[in-house]
N, C-alpha and C positions, 0 to 999 in steps of 0.2 A: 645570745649576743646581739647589741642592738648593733644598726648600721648609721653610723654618726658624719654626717658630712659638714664639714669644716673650711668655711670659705676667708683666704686668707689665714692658712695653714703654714706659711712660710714666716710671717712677721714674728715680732717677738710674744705676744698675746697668744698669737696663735700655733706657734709651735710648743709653748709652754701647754695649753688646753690638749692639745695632741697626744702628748705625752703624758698626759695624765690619763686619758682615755687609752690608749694604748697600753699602757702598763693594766689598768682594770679588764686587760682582755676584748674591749669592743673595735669591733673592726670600724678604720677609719678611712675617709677618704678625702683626700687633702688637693684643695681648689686653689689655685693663684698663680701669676703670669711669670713664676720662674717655672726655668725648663727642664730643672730636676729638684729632685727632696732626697737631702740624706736619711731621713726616716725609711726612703724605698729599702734599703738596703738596709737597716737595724731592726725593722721590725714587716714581720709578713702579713702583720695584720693593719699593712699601710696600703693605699692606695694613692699615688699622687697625680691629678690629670691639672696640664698646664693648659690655660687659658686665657684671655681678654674676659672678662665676665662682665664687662660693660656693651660687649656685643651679643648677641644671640648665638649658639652655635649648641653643637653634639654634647658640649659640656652638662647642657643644660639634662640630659637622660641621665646624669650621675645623681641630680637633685631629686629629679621624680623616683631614684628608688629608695631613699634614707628616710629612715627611721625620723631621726631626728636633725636638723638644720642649726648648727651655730655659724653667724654671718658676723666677720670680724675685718672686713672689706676696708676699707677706704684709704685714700693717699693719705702720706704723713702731712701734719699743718704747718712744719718747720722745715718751713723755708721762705723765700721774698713774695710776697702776694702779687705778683703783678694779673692781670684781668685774666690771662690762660691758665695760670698755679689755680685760680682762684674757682677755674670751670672745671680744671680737672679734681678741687678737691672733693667738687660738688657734684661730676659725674659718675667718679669712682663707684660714690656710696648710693645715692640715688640712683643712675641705670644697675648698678650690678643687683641691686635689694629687687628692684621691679622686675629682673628678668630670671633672679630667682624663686619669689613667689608665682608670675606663669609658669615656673616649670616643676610649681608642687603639684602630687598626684594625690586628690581628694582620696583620704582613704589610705595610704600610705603612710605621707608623715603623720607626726601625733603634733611636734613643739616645733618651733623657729626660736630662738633665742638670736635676738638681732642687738649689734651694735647702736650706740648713741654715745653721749658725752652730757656729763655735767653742763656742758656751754649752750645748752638750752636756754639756761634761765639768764643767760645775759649777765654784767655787771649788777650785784645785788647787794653790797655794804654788808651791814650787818645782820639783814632778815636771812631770818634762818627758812631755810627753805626744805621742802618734804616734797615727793612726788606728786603733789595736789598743787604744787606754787606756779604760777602760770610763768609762761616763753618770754623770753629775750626779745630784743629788734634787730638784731644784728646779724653780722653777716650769719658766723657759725651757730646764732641760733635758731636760722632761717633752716641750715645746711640740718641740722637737725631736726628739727619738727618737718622737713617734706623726709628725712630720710623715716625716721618713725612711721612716718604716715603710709610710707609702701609696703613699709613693713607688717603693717596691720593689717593689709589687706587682705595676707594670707588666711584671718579670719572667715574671711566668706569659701573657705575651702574646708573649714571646720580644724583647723591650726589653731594648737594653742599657742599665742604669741606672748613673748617676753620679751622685753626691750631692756637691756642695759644701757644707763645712763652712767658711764665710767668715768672716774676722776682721774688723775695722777696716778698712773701706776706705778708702783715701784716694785724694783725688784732688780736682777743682774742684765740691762738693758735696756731699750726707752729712754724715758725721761732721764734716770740716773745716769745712765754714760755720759750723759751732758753737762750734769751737774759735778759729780763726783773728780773729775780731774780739774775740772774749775776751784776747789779748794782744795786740794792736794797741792795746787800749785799754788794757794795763801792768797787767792783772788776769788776765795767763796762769798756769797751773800745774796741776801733778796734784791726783790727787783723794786725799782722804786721805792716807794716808804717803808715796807715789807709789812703793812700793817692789813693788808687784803689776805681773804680766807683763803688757803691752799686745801682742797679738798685732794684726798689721797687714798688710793688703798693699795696694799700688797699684794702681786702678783697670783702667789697661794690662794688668798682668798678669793681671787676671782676662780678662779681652777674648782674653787670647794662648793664656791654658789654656783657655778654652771651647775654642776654633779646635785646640788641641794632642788635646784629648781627641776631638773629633769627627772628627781626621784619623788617629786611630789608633784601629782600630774596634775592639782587641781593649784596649779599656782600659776598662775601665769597677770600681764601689765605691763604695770613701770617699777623699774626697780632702779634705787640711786646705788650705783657699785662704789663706793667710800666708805672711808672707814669710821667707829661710831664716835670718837673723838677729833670734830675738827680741830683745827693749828690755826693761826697766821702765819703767814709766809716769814714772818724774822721768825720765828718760834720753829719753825722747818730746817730752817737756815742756823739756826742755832745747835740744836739736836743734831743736824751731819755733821755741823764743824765739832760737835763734842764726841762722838763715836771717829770720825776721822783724827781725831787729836790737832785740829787747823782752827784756826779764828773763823768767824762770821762776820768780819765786818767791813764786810768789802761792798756793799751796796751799789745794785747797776742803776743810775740816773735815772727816775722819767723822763726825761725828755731827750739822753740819748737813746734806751731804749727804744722810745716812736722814730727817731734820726735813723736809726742804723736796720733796725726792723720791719717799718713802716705801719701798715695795718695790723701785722702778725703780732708787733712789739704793743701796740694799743689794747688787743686782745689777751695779752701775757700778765697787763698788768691792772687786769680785772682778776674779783673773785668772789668764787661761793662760799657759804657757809649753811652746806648741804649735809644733811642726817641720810640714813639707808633705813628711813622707817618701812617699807614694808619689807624687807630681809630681817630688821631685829623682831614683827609682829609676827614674823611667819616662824618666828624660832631659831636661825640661820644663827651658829655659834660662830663668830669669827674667832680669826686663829692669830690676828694681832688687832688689837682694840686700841695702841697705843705707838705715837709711831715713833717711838724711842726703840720699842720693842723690834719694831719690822725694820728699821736701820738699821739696828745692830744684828738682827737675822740674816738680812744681805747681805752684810760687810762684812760677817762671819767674827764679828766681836761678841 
């Protein structure tokens, strides 16, 4: 039984990864600043310790006994960017990463599989981008390449590190609950032109490539977490409204998007068109390739 410690075990990512390793038998133990986990009480092979993980503290002795480290930390982006949203999106991820790798025990863990984001690579058109495509300027792909960076550092402890670059997840939470009743109520659609790339993947899948990369121990990097057919965002917007039985053609403004959003809306209506080449090289069979397929999975159509 390995011992899996799971920072940001509350969120939707990471109670979904929880529960997937719990169900497979390994004991887990679940990091983040709420002050209980219903998993305590459904499964005995939970552990939940409630913390600040951006400060130092006792938390940090749970980290130096685990096997293995998935770090899935950081505050949500959705919300107004004013100058504090914008420090705490960037302390969240950056101190909590730095002061989980000091508190690795050379010789203990084996992997860190750390969070990122597609929004590395900045506003990108139509280049298609691969885990070789160089960073962004911008804010979130600032917030990402220093957040990587600590995370690498786990290296010099002899960690195998793996960085998830996540798109869009989908799945019953996140992005979707915000979507999904926006055209329920016949006011679904892209954002601006909707002609920018929406990179995405399915919840599942992330769950199956954690489990893919921690069972093959000589895998470790960058890994793009999306799915291997990009969309553009009408083509996204199309595909809900057709599985929800709703129109698509409610399109939100550029220009009140940036109005009403600010920074946050500027950065919403940017996009990748990002592949998951070293997940398809490394063998990694996804379990929706197609995101007709993963909509209608969710939505139980």
């Amino acid at each position: 039984m390995k011992k899996i410690l799971i920072a940001g075990a509350s969120g939707f990512i990471g109670k979904r990864i929880s529960r997937y390793f719990l169900l497979k038998k390994q004991y887990v133990i679940g990091l983040g600043t709420s002050l209980i986990h219903s998993f305590s009480e459904e499964f005995s092979n939970f552990e939940w310790v409630s913390a600040d993980t951006t400060i130092e503290g006792d938390w940090q002795n749970k980290v130096g006994s685990a096997d293995i480290i998935i770090n899935l930390t950081g505050k949500s982006i959705f919300s107004y960017w004013t100058k504090r949203y914008k420090q705490n999106i960037y302390d969240s991820r950056i101190l909590t990463t730095r002061n989980i790798v000091a508190a690795i025990k050379k010789g203990t863990t084996k992997k860190l599989i750390s969070t990122s984001a597609v929004g590395i690579y900045g506003d990108c058109g139509n280049h298609l981008l691969s885990e070789d495509s160089l960073p962004g300027t911008d804010f979130l792909a600032q917030v990402c390449k220093d957040w990587e960076n600590e995370a690498l550092k786990a290296k010099n402890k002899d960690v195998s590190v793996s960085i998830m670059r996540l798109g869009v997840v989908l799945g019953d939470g996140g992005a979707m609950s915000k979507m999904v009743p926006a055209f329920k109520s016949f006011v679904g659609g892209p954002l601006g032109s909707g002609n920018q790339w929406f990179p995405w993947i399915h919840v599942k899948d992330i769950e199956k490539a954690v489990d893919f990369i921690i069972q093959n121990d000589d895998l470790d990097g960058l890994f793009n977490f999306v799915g291997p057919e990009p969309v553009r965002q009408n083509q996204f917007a199309k595909e809900l409204g057709k599985v929800l039985n709703r129109p698509a053609f409610m399109p939100a403004p550029a220009f009140m998007v940036r109005m009403i959003m600010g920074e946050l809306g500027k950065s919403l209506l940017q996009g990748q068109k990002v592949v998951p080449g070293h997940l398809t090289r490394a063998g990694y069979p996804f379990s929706f390739g197609e995101v007709d397929t993963a909509l209608k999975d969710i939505l139980g159509k």
